[in-house]
C-alpha positions in Angstrom: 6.1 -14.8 23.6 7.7 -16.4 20.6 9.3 -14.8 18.2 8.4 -16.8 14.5 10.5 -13.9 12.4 12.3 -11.0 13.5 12.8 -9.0 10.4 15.6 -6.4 10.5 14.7 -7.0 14.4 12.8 -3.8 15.7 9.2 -6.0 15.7 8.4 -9.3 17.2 6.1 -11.7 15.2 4.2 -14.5 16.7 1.3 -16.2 15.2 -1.1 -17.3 17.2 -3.7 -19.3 15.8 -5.5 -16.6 13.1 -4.1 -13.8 15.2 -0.6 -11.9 14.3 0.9 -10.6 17.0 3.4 -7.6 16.9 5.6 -6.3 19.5 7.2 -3.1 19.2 10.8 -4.6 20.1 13.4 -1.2 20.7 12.3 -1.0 24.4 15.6 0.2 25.4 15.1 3.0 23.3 11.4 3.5 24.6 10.6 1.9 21.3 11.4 4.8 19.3 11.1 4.5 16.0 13.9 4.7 13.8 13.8 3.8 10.3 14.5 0.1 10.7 11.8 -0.4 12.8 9.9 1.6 10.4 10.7 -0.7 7.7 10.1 -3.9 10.1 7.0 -3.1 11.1 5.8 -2.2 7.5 7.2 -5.6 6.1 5.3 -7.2 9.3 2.0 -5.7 8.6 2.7 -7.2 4.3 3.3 -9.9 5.9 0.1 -10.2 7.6 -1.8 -8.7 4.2 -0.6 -11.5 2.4 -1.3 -14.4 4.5 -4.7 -15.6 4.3 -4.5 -18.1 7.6 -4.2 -14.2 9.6 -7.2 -12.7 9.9 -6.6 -9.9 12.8 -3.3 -8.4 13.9 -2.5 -7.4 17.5 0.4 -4.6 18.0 1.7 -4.1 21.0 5.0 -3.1 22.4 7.4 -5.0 24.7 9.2 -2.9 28.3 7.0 -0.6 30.2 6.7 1.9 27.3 4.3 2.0 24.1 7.0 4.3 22.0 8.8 8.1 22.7 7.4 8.8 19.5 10.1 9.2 16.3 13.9 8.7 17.1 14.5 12.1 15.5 18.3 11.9 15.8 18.4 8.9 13.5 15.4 10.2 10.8 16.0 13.9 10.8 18.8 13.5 8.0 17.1 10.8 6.1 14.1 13.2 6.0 15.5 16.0 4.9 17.6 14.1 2.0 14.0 13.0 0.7 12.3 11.1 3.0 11.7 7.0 3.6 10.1 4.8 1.1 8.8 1.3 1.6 9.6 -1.8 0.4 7.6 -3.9 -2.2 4.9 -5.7 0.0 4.9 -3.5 2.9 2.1 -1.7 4.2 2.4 1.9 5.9 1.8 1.6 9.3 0.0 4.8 9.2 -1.8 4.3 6.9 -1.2 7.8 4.6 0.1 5.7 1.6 -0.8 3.5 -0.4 -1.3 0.2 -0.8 -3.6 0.4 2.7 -4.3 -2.2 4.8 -7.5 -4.5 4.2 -7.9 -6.4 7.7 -8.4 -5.7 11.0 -5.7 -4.2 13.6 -5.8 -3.7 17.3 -3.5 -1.7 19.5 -2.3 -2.2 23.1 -0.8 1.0 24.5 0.9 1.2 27.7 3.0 4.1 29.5 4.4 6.8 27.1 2.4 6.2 24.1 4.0 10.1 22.1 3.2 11.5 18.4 3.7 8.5 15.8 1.9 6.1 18.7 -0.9 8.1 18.6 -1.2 7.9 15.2 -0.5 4.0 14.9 -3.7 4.0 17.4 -5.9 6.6 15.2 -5.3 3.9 12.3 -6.3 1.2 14.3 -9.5 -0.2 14.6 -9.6 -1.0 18.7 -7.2 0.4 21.2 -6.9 -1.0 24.4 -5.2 1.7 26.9 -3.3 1.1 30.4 -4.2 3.2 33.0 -0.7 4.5 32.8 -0.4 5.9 29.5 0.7 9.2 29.4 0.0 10.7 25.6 1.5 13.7 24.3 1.4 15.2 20.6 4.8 17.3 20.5 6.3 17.9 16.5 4.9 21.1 17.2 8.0 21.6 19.6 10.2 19.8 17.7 9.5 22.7 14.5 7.4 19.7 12.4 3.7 19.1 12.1 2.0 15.9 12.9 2.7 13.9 9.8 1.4 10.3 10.4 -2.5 11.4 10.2 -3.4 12.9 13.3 -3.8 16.2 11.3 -6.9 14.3 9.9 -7.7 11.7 12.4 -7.7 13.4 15.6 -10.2 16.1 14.6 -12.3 13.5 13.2 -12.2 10.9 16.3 -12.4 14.5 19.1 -13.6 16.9 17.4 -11.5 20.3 16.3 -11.4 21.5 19.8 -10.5 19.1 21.9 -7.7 18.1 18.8 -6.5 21.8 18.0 -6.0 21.3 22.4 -3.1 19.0 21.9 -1.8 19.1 18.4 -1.3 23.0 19.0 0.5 22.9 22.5 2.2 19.9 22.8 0.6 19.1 26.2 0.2 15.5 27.6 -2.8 13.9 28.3 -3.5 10.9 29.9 -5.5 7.9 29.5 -8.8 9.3 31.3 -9.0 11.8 28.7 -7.9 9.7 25.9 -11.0 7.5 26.5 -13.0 10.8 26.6 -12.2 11.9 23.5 -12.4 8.5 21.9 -9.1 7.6 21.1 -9.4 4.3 22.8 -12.3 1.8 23.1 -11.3 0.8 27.0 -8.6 1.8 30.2 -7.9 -0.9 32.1 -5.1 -1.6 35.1 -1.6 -2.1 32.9 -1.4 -5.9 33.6 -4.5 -6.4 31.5 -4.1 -4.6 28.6 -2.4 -7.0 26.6 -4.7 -9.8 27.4 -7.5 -7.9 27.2 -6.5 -6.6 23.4 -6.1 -9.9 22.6 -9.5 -11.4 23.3 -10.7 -8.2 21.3 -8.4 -9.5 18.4 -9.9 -13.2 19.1 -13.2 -12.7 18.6 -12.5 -10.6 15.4 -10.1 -13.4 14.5 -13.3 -15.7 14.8 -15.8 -14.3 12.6 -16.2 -14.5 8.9 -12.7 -13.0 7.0 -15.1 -12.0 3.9 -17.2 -10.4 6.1 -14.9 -8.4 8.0 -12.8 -7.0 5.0 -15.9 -5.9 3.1 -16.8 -3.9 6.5 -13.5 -2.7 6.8 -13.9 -1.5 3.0 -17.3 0.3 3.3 -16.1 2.1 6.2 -12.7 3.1 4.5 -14.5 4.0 1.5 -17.2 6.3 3.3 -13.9 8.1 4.9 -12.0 8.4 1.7 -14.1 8.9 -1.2 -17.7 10.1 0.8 -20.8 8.4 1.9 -22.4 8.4 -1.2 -19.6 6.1 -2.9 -19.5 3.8 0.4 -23.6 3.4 0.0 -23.5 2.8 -3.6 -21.0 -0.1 -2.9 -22.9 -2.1 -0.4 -25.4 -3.8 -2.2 -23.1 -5.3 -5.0 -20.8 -6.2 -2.2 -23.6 -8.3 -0.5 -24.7 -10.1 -3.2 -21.4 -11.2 -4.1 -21.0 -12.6 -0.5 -24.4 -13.6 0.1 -23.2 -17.0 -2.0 -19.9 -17.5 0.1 -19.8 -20.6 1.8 -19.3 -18.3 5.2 -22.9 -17.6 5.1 -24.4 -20.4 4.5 -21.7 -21.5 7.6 -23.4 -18.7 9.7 -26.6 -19.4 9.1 -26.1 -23.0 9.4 -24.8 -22.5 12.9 -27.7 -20.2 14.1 -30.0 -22.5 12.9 -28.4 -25.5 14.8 -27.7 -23.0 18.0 -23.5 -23.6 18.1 -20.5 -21.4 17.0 -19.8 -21.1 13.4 -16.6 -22.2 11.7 -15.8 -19.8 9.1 -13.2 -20.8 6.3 -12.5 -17.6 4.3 -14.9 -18.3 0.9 
């Protein structure tokens, strides 16, 4: 896979037609993160905000493992003297400050996918799992919370229960149960997890940009602000699209019985 920038070097980029690929790029450290890869993969994902040619990003993380989680040695004392900002441009990975991302992410998870993977895969909008991921929630033995989401996202995706079950011990969990408590959309055998995330990411990569970032909006809206304030948004937001020349694409190619060619406006 080519690399087209490597940042501070903790994330691969490769662009792939409308896709963005990321690789999580520390695997000698079981892709831990430390802050630099913090801060790569936040630049990578403004990078991806700001281009318009990208219209889906795919992370995924080279060696056999997803990440260990936080390299706590490294973040520990930055933490404590205040904590880690982000550039100008960059997005949080995690989503828990703003600016947010507005376009569509998918994760590929493989091996030991611990803590702040989870939570990169609770933000995401499809996870693809290998059969051999092994996930485990543990700041709770480490004397810190869960601070990337899961706190929020997890009981919302499981339920309290199953949620409370892992957050609260620690325990592992593998990728049988992930899939039963919806964490993931799919398990499959660990050689096709990355090709199978990307044909997810293709076929979001192929329909209509507009489209997909006003779904992504209602639905982020409707988990931020309520239901009410996502409802009252939707019909403004169609009839501001219904004159883009991506629908009158769309329904040009239904009518004509061939794949549409959507341009963005």
């Amino acid at each position: 896979m080519s690399e087209a920038n490597s940042g501070v070097g903790r994330i691969s980029r490769e662009q792939r037609g409308n896709l963005w690929l990321l690789g999580l790029d520390r695997a000698g450290k079981r892709n831990a993160f430390d802050s630099a890869m913090i801060a790569d993969l936040a630049q990578a994902l403004g990078e991806y905000e700001a281009n318009d040619e990208l219209r889906c990003a795919l992370l995924f993380a080279h060696g056999e493992h997803f990440t260990a989680g936080l390299d706590l040695m490294e973040l520990t004392p930055k933490l404590a003297s205040g904590g880690i900002g982000y550039a100008e441009n960059s997005i949080d990975p995690w989503g828990v400050n703003l600016p947010r991302r507005s376009k569509p992410l998918v994760v590929a998870v493989q091996g030991m996918c611990w803590t702040a993977g989870i939570e990169l895969m609770l933000n995401a909008d499809m996870v693809v799992a290998a059969d051999n991921c092994r996930f485990a929630h543990l700041e709770v033995l480490r004397g810190i919370p869960a601070s990337g989401g899961s706190t929020v996202r997890f009981p919302q995706a499981a339920g309290w229960l199953d949620a409370m079950r892992y957050l609260l011990t620690g325990d592992e969990f593998d990728a049988a149960e992930a899939l039963r408590m919806r964490l993931v959309n799919e398990v499959v055998a660990a050689e096709r997890v990355l090709p199978r995330a990307i044909e997810l990411a293709e076929r979001v990569a192929k329909a209509a940009p507009l489209a997909i970032r006003a779904t992504l909006q209602s639905a982020f809206l409707a988990r931020d602000a309520g239901d009410a304030a996502a409802l009252a948004r939707l019909t403004p937001t169609l009839l501001q699209l219904i004159r883009s020349a991506d629908v009158t694409e769309g329904v040009m190619a239904m009518l004509q019985k061939r794949q549409p060619v959507f341009k963005g406006c």
